[in-house]
N, C-alpha and C positions, 0 to 999 in steps of 0.2 A: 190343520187349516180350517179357520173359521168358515162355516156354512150361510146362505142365505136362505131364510125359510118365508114364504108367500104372505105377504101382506091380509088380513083377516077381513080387512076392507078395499081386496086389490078388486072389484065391480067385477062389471059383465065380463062375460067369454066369446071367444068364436072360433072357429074350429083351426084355423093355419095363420100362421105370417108366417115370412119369407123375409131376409135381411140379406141385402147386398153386402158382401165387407165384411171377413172377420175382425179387425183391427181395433183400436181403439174404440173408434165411432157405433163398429157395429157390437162390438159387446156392450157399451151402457146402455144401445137400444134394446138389443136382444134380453138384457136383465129386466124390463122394464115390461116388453113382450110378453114376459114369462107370466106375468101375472093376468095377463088378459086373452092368451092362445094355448089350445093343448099340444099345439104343436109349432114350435118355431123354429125354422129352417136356417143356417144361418151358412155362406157361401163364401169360403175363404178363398183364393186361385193361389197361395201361397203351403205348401204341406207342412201343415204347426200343428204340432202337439196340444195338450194341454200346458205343459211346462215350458212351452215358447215364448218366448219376449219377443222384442224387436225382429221381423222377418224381410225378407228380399223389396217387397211392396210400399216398403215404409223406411223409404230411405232417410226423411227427419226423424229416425227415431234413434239413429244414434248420436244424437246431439242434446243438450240441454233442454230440459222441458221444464217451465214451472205452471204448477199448480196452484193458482189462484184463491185465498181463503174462501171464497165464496166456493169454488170448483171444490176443494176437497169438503166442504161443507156437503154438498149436494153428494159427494161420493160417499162419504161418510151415508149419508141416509139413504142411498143404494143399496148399497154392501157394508153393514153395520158390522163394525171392528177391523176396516183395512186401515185407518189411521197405527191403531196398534199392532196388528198384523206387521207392518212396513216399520215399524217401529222396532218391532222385535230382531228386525235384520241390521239396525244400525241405522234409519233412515233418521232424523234429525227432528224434533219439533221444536219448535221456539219464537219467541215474538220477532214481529218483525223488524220492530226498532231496535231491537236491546242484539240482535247476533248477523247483520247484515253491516257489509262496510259496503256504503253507495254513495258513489262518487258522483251525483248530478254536475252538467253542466257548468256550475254554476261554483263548485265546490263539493265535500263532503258532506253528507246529510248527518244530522245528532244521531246519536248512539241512547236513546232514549226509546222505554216502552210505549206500544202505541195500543199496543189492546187488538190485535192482530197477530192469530197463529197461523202460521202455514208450518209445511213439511216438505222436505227436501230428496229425493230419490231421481232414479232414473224412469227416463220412458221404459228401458226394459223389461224393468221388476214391475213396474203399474202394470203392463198389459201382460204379463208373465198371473199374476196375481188375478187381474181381473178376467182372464181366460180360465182361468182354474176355476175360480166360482162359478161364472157361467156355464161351465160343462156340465157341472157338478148339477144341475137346477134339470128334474124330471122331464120337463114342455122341452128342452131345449136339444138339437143335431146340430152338431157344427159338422162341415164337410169342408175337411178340408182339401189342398189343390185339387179345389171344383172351377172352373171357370162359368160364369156368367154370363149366359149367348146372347140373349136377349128377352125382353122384359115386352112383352105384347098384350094385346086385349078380349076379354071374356066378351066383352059387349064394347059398342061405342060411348066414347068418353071415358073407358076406363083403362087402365093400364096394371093387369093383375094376373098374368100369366107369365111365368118363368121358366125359360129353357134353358139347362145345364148340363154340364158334362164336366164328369170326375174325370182324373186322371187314368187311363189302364180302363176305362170303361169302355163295351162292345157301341156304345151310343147314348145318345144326348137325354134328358130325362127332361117333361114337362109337365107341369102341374100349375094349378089357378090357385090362387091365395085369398085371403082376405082382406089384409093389407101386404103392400111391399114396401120397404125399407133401403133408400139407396144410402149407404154408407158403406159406397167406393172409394169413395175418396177423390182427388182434385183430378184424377183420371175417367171419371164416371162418364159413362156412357148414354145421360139422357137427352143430350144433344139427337142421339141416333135413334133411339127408341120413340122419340116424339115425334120428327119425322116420319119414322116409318108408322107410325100410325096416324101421320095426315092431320097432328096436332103443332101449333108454333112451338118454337125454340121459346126458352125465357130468354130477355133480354140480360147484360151483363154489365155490372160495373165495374171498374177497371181503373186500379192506382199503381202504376210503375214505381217501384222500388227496388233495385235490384241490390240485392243483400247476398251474400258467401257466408255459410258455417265454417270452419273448420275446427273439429272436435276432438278431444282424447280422454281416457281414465286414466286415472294417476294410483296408485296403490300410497297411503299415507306410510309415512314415518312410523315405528314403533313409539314412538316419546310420546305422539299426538295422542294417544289411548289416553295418558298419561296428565300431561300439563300442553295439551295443543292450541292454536291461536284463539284469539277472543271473537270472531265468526264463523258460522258456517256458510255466509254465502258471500265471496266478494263480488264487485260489479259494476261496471265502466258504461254511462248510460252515451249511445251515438244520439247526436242531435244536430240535426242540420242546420247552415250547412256549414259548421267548424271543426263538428265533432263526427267523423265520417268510421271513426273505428271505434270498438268498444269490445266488452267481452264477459264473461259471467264462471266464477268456480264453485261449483254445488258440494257441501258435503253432501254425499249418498249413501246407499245403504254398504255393508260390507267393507267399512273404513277404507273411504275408496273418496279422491276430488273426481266431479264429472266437470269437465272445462269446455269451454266452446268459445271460440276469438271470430270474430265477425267485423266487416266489413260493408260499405256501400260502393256501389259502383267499382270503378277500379282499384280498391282497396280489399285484395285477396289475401288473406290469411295463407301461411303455405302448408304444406302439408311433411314436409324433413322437420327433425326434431331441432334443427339448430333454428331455422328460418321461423319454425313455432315458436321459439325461446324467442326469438328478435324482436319478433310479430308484440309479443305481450309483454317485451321490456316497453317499445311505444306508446304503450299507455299511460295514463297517467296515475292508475291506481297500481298502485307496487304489487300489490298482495296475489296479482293474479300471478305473473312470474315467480314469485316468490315460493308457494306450493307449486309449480310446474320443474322448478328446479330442485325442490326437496322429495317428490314423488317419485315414482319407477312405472312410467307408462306402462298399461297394459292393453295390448289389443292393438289395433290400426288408429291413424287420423283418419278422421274422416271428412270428405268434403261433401258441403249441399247447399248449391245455390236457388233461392227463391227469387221470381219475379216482380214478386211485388203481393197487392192484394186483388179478390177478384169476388163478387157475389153473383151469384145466376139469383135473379130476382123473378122467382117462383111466383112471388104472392102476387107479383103485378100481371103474371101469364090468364090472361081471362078466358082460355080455357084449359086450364090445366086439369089434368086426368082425375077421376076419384083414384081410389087404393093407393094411392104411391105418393109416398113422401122422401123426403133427401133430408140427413143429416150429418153435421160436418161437414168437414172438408168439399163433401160433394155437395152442397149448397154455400157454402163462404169459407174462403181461403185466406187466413188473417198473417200478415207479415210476422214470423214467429218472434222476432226482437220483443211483439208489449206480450206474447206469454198467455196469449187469449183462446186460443185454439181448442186447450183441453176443457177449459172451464165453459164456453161456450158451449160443447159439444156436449157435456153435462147438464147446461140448462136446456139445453133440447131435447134431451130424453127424459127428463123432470117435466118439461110441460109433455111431451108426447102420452104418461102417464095420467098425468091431471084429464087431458083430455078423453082418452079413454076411460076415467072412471065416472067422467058424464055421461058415457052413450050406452042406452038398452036395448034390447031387443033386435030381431034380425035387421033390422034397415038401421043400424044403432051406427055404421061405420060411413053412410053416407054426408058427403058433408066433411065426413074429418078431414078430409089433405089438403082441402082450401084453407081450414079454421087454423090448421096445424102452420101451414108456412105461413099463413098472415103471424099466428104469434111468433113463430119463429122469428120471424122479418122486427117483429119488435126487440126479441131479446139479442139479437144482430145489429140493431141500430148504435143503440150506445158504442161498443168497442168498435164496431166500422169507423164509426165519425172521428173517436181519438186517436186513433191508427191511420188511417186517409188524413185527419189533417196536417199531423205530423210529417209524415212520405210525401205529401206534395210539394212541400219545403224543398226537397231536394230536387225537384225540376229549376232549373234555371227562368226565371221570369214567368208574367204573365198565372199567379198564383190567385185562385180565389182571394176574396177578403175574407170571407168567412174562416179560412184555413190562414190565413195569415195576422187576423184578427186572435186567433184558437192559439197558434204562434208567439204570439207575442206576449198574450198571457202566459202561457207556460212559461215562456223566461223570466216573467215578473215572479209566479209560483217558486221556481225553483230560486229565484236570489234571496225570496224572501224565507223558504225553507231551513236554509244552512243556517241560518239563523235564531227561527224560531219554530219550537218542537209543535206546536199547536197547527201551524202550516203544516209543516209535513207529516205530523199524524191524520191529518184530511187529504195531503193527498196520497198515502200508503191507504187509507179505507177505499178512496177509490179505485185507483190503481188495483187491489183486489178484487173489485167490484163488489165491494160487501157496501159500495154508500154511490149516489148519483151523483156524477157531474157538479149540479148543483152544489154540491156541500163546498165544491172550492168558490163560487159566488154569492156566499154566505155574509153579509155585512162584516161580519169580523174580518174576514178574508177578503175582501172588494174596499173596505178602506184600508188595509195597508196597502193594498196594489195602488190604488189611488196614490194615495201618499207618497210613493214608491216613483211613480210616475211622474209627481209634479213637482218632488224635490230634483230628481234629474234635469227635467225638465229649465230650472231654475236655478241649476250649476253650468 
């Protein structure tokens, strides 16, 4: 198992952090920690091993996860050689145009390179993987089934004392940090801890979408080692309000389909092996039944329904605590259908880094958890905005314009996609988040929609 060895310009020190969450969120914070605390605490309520994947806490993690080029980009420069690592288990790399059948709205998308890798595995093996490393790293205790009493204050305004309790322990353990780290998850508990220290609530934004997973692994064919289909990821994109079902087949690691069939509102995926087969004839892209019928499930279905989207808008709390910052899921809850979750949570501990290698000296940490969610709050903007305006589509009437304006385009996007590889290699860059918004209102791009619109227009 490849090693992660301390950045030679990873800046100042300070003596403790503390990280809420062993999970995903809190291991790329904790890796990140490691280079600027000699001791970083990290507080699981879940009992995982090192070699633990997916646990009790993290009920989305038995379902499809993708990882965003930009996300494993940033993972990649974390944890230098888990590209290859997950590689060497069977995990899949490939462009993204040349080995993806994506069924947009609109039609099937070209089967053409776009200059876009991504990599294909499970939530399991990621955080199985990325907990390994993390243990592995000198500065770093993980404790696991610790539970997390509450998060209180050394002094006013700040929020940097942690009381906990392991499992099997005579009593509860306290200790002051120098920063804390909530990566709880969409369970987090700062609603409570702000209160009781006589600080406001952050306000919250709130997009109702109610979406159903329902998941399986499939064990591949022997043949497929062999001469198997010509993608490894198929994929049925939902878009409202016609296309209420959809569904996605990962090759993953250990020649293995990870499948997930999904639904909006009252469109539940079931969870018997016949009503799953039924579920993913309904589609309109073959290829998902097609491997669910050649495979030999292994393990349970699993079901997980998401609400919707939700952000505790931290940056705007005008008086939010020093030491304490939120990342992930426990500061924004993205609808898992656009795939944004893991890659986000990755550029939050990329900037949580950058930030700390600007601060010196003992008063070097004041300041940071304001600076820290303001940029957060920016690299949450983009993927909020295309995710919210999409989900609001699905309310009946009375839709912003801006979300329906955002709407409309994207159906122009995608008619003009199936068509032409130049579109939809701008929107797969973004879509990854490796290119801005922008790139799809690019002149090249805003006169064929134009055009698009006024030839209709004129039929």
């Amino acid at each position: 198992m490849a090693t992660n060895k301390r950045s030679p310009q990873a800046g100042p020190r300070w003596e403790r952090a503390v990280v809420v969450g062993g999970g995903y969120a809190g291991l790329v914070a904790a890796r990140v920690l490691a280079d600027h605390f000699d001791d970083v605490l990290v507080l699981e309520r879940d009992p995982v091993e090192p070699d633990t994947g997916v646990h009790p806490h993290i009920p989305q993690g038995y379902h499809a996860h993708a990882m965003l080029a930009k996300g494993s980009e940033v993972l990649e420069g974390l944890f230098p050689g888990l590209r290859a690592e997950l590689a060497d288990l069977g995990a899949p790399v490939f462009d993204y145009g040349e080995r993806i059948s994506f069924l947009l709205p609109t039609g099937f998308a070209p089967r053409d390179p776009v200059g876009v890798s991504i990599q294909t595995f499970t939530r399991d093996e990621l955080e199985r993987r990325l907990r390994q490393r993390v243990s592995a790293l000198a500065p770093v205790r993980l404790l696991a089934a610790t539970h997390c009493e509450t998060v209180t204050g050394s002094a006013p305004g700040r929020l940097d004392r942690v009381r906990y309790r392991t499992a099997g322990a005579d009593a509860s353990v306290e200790l002051t940090a120098d920063l804390v780290v909530d990566a709880s998850g969409r369970a987090t508990s700062v609603d409570r801890w702000l209160t009781d220290a006589k600080l406001p609530v952050s306000a919250r934004a709130t997009i109702k979408a109610k979406i159903t997973y329902t998941s399986a692994c499939y064990e591949r064919p022997p043949q497929d080692r062999r001469e198997g289909p010509d993608f490894d990821v198929a994929y049925q994109m939902a878009f409202a309000p016609g296309v209420p079902r959809g569904g996605v087949v990962l090759a993953v690691e250990h020649h293995r389909w990870m499948c997930s069939l999904f639904g909006f509102d009252q469109h539940v995926p079931p969870t018997d092996d016949e009503g799953y087969l039924d579920f993913a004839q309904s589609l309109d892209n073959p290829r998902l039944a097609e491997q669910i019928k050649r495979g030999i499930r292994r393990g349970e279905i699993h079901r997980y329904t998401n609400p919707g989207n939700e952000w505790r808008l931290h940056h705007k709390n005008p008086r939010w605590p020093e030491r304490l910052i939120a990342l992930g899921d426990a500061v924004c809850v993205f609808n898992p259908v656009y795939g944004q979750g893991l890659t986000v949570g990755a550029l939050e501990a990329e900037l949580l880094g950058r930030l700390l290698r600007r601060r010196g000296g003992p008063s070097g940490l004041d300041g940071l958890s304001r600076a820290y969610q303001r940029g957060a709050a920016r690299l949450i903007k983009v993927p909020w905005t295309m995710a919210s305006s999409s989900d609001l589509m699905w309310a009946p009437g009375n839709q912003p314009l801006p979300a329906r304006f955002a709407h409309w385009y994207n159906e122009c996007v995608f008619a003009l996609a199936v068509a032409d590889p130049d579109v939809w290699a701008r929107f797969v860059r973004v879509l990854n988040m490796s290119a801005p918004p922008t790139l799809l209102f690019h002149p090249a791009v805003l006169t064929k929609v134009v055009r698009r619109a006024l030839t209709r227009r004129a039929s």
